[in-house]
C-alpha atoms as an extended CHARMM CRD file, in Angstrom:
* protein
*
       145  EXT
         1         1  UNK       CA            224.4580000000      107.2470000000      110.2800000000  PROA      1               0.0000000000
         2         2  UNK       CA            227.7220000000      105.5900000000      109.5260000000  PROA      2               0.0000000000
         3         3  UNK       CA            228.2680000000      104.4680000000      105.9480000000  PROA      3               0.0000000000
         4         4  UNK       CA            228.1960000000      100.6950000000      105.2760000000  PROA      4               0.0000000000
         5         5  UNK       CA            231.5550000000       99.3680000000      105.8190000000  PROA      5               0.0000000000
         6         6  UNK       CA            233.1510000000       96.2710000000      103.7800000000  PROA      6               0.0000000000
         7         7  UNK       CA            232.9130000000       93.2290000000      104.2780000000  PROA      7               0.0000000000
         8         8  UNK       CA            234.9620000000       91.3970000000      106.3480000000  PROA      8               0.0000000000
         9         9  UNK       CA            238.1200000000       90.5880000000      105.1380000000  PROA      9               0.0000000000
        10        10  UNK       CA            238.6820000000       93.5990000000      103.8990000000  PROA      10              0.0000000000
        11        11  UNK       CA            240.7520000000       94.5590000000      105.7560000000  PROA      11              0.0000000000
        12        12  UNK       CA            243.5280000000       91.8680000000      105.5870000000  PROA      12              0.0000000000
        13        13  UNK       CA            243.7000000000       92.2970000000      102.0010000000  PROA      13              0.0000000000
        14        14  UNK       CA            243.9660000000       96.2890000000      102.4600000000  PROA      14              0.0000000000
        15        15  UNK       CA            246.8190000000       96.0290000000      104.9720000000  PROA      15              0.0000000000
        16        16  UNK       CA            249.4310000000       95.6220000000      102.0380000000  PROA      16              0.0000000000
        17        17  UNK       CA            248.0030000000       98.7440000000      100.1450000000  PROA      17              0.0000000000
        18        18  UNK       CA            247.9350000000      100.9920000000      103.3380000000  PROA      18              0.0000000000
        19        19  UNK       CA            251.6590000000      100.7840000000      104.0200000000  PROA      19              0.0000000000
        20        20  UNK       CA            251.9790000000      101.0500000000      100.2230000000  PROA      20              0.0000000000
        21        21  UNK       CA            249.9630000000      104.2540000000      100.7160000000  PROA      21              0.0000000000
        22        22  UNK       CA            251.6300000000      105.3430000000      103.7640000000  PROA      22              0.0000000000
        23        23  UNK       CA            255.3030000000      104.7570000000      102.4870000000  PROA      23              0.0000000000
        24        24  UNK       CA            254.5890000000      107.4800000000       99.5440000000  PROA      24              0.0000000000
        25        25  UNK       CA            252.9520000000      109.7170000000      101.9270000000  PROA      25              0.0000000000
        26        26  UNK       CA            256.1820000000      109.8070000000      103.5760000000  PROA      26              0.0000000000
        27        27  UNK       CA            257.3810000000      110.4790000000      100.9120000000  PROA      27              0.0000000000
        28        28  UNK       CA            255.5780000000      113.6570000000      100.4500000000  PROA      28              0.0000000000
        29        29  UNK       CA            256.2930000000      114.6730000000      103.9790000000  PROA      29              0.0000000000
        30        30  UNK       CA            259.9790000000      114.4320000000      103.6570000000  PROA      30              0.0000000000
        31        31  UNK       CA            259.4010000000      116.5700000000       99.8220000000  PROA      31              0.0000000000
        32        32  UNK       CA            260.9580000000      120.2500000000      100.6970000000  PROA      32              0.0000000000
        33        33  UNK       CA            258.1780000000      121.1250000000       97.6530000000  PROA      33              0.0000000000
        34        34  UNK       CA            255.6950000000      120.4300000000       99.9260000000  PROA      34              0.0000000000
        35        35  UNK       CA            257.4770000000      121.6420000000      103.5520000000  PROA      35              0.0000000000
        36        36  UNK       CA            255.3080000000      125.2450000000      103.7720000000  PROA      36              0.0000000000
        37        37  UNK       CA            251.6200000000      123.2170000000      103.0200000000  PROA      37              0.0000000000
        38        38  UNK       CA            250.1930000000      123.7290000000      105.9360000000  PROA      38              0.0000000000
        39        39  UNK       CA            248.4580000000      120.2640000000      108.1110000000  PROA      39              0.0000000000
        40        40  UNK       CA            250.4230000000      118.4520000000      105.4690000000  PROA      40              0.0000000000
        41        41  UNK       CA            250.4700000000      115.2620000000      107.7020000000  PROA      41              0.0000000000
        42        42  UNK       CA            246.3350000000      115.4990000000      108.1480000000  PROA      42              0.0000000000
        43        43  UNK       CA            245.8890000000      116.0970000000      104.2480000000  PROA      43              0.0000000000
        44        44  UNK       CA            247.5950000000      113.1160000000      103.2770000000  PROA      44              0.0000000000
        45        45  UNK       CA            245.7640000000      110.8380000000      106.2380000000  PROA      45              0.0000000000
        46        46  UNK       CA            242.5880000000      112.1450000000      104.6510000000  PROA      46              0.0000000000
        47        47  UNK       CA            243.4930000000      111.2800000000      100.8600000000  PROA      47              0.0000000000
        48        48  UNK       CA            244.6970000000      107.9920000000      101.4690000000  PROA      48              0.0000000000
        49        49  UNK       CA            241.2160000000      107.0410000000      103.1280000000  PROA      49              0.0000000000
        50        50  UNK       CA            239.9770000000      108.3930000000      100.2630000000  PROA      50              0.0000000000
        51        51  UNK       CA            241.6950000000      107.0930000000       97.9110000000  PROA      51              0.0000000000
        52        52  UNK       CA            241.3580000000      103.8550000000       99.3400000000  PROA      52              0.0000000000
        53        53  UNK       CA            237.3950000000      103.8770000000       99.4250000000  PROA      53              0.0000000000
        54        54  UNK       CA            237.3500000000      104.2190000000       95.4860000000  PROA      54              0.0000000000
        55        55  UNK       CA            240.4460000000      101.8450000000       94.2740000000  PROA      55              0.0000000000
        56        56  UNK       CA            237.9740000000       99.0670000000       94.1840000000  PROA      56              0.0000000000
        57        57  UNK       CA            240.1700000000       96.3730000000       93.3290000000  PROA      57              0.0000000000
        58        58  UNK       CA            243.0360000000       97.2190000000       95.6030000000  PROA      58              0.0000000000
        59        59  UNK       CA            245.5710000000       97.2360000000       92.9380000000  PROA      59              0.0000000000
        60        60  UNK       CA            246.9630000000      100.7960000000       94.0700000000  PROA      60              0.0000000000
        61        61  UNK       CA            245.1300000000      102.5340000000       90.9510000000  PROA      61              0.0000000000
        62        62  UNK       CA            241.5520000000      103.9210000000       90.2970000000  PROA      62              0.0000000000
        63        63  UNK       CA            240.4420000000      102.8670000000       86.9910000000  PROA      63              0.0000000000
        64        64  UNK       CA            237.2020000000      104.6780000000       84.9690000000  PROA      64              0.0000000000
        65        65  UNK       CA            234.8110000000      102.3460000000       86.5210000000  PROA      65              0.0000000000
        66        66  UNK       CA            235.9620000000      103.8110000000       90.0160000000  PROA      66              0.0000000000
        67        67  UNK       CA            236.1420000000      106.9010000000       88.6120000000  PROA      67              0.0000000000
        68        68  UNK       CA            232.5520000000      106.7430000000       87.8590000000  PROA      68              0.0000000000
        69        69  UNK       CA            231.1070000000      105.5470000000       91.1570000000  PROA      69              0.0000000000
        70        70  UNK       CA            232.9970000000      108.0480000000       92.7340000000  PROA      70              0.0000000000
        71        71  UNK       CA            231.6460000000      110.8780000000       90.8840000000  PROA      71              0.0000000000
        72        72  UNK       CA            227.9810000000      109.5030000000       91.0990000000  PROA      72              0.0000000000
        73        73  UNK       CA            228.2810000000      108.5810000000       95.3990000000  PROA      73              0.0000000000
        74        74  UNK       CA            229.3870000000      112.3240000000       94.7740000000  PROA      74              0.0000000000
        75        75  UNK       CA            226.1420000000      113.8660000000       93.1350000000  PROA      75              0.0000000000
        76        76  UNK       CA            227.9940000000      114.4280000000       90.0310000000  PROA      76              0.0000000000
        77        77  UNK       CA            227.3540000000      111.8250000000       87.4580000000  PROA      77              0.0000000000
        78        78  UNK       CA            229.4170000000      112.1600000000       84.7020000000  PROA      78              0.0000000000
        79        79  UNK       CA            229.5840000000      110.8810000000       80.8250000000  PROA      79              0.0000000000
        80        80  UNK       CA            232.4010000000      108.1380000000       79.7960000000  PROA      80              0.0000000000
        81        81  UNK       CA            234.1750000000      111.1120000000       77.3620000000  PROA      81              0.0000000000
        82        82  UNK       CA            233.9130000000      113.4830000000       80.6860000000  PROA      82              0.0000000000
        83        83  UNK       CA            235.5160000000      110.5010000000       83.0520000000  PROA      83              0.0000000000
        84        84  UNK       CA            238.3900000000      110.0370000000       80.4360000000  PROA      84              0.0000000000
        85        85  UNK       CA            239.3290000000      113.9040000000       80.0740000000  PROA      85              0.0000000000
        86        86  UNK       CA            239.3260000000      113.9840000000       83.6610000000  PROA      86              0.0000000000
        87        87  UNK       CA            241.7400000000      110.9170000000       83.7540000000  PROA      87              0.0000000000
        88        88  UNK       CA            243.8360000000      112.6610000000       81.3490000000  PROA      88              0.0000000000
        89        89  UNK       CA            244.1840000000      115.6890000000       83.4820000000  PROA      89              0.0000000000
        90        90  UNK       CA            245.4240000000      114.3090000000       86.2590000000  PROA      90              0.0000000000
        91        91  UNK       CA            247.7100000000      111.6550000000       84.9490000000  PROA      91              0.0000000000
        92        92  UNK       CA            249.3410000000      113.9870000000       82.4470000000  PROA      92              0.0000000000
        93        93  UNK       CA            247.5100000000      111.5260000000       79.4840000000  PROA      93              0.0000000000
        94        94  UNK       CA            250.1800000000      109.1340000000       80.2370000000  PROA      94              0.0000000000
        95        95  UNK       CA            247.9240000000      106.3830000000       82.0840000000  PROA      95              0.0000000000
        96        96  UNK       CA            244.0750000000      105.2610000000       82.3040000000  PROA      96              0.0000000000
        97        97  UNK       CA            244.1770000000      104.9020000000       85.7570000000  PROA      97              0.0000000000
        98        98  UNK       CA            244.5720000000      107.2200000000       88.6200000000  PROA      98              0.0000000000
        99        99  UNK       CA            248.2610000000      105.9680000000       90.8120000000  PROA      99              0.0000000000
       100       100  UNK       CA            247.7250000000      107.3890000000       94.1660000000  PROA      100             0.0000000000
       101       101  UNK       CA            250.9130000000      109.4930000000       93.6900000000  PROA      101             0.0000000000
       102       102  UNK       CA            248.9160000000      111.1910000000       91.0070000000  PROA      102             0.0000000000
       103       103  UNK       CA            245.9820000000      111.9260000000       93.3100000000  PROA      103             0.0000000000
       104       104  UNK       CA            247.8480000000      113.2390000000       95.7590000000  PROA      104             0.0000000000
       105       105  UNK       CA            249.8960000000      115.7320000000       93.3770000000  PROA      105             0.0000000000
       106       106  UNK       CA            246.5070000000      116.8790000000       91.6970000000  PROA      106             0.0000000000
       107       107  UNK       CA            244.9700000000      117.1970000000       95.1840000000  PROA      107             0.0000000000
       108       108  UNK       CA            248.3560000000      119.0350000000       96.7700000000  PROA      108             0.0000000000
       109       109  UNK       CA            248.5750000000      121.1220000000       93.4160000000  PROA      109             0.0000000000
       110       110  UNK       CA            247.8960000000      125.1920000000       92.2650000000  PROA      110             0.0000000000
       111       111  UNK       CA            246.0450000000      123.7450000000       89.2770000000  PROA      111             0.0000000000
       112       112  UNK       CA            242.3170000000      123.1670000000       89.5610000000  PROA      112             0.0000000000
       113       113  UNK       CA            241.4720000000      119.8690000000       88.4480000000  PROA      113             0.0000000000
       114       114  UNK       CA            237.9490000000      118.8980000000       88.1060000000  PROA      114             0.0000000000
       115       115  UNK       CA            238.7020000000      116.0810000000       90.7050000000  PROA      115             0.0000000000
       116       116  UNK       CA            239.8210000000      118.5310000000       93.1110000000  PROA      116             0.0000000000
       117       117  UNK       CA            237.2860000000      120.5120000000       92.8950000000  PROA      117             0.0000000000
       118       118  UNK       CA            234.3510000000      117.8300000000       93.3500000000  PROA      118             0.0000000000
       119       119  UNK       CA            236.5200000000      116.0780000000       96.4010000000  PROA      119             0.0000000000
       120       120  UNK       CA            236.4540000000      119.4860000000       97.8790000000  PROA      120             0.0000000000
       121       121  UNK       CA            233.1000000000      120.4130000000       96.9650000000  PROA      121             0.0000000000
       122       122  UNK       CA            232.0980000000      116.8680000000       98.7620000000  PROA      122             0.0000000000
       123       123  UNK       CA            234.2970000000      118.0310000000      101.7980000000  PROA      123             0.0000000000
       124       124  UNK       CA            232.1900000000      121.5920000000      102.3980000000  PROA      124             0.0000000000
       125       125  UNK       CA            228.5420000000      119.6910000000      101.7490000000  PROA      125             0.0000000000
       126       126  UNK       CA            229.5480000000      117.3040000000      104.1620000000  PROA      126             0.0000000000
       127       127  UNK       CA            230.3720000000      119.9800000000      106.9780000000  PROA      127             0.0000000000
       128       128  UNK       CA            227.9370000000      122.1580000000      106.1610000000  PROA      128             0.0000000000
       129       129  UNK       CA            224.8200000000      119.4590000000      105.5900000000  PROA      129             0.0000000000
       130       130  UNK       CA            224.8390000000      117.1240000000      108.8650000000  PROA      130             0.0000000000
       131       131  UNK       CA            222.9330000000      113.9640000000      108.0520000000  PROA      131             0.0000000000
       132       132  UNK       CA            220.3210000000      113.6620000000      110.5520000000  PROA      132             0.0000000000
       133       133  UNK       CA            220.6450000000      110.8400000000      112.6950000000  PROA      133             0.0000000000
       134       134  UNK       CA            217.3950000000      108.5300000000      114.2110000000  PROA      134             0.0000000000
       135       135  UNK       CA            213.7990000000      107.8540000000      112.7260000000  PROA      135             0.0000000000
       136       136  UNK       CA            212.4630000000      110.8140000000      110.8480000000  PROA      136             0.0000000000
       137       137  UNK       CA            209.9660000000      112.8900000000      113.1050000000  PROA      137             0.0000000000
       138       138  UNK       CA            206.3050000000      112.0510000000      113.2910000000  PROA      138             0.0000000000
       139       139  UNK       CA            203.7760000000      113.5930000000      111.2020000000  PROA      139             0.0000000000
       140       140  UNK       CA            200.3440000000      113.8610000000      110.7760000000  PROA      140             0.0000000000
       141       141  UNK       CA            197.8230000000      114.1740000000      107.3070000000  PROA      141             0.0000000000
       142       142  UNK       CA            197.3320000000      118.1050000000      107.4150000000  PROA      142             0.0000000000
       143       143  UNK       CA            201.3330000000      118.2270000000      107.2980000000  PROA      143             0.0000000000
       144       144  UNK       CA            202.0150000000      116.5870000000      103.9670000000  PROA      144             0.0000000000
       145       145  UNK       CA            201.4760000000      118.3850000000      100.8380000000  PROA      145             0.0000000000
């Protein structure tokens, strides 16, 4: 089953923040740091929708709040002090909130940032865990425990 999408309207007001999004990714495409990462052009497509799903308010950053839906939608709840270390890591402690230039380096990175690690954790349970789709099947008394 699909998830629930926004509202409508949505949409308009994302418009400015997708070619926002897709100007950097451009960006990275044309960095020769990047030039051997292989389906380079795929991997950014994938975290801008991403990215985009958790900046909540549009503004082009992913605050703690976000931060902490994210990890919960994700199956892995975590504590204010965890969310903020986390933070830290990826923006270098300079900034509170996540700039989608920092996602993207953290994501495209050798380090292992927590972050990374759950959004690719989420990737593999997704593949590997199909959501059944339809009414559940029937059952009778004797079956249930």
């Amino acid at each position: 089953m699909a998830a629930p999408r926004r509202p409508s309207g949505g949409g308009l007001r994302r418009a400015p923040q997708d070619g926002r999004l897709e100007e950097i990714n451009k960006e990275f495409l044309c960095d020769p740091k990047f030039s051997d990462e292989e389906d380079l052009e795929e991997k950014l497509a994938v975290f801008k929708e991403k990215y985009m799903e958790f900046d909540l308010n549009n503004q082009g950053e992913i605050d703690l709040m976000s931060v902490k839906r994210m990890m919960e939608k994700m199956g892995a709840p975590k504590t204010h002090l965890e969310l903020k270390k986390m933070i830290s890591e990826v923006t270098g402690g300079v900034s509170e909130t996540i700039s989608y230039q920092d996602f993207v380096n953290v994501m495209l990175g050798k380090r292992s940032a927590v972050l990374k690690l759950v959004m690719m954790f989420e990737g593999k349970a997704n593949e590997s865990n199909p959501k059944p789709s339809g009414p559940p099947p029937e059952r009778d008394i004797a079956s249930l425990p």
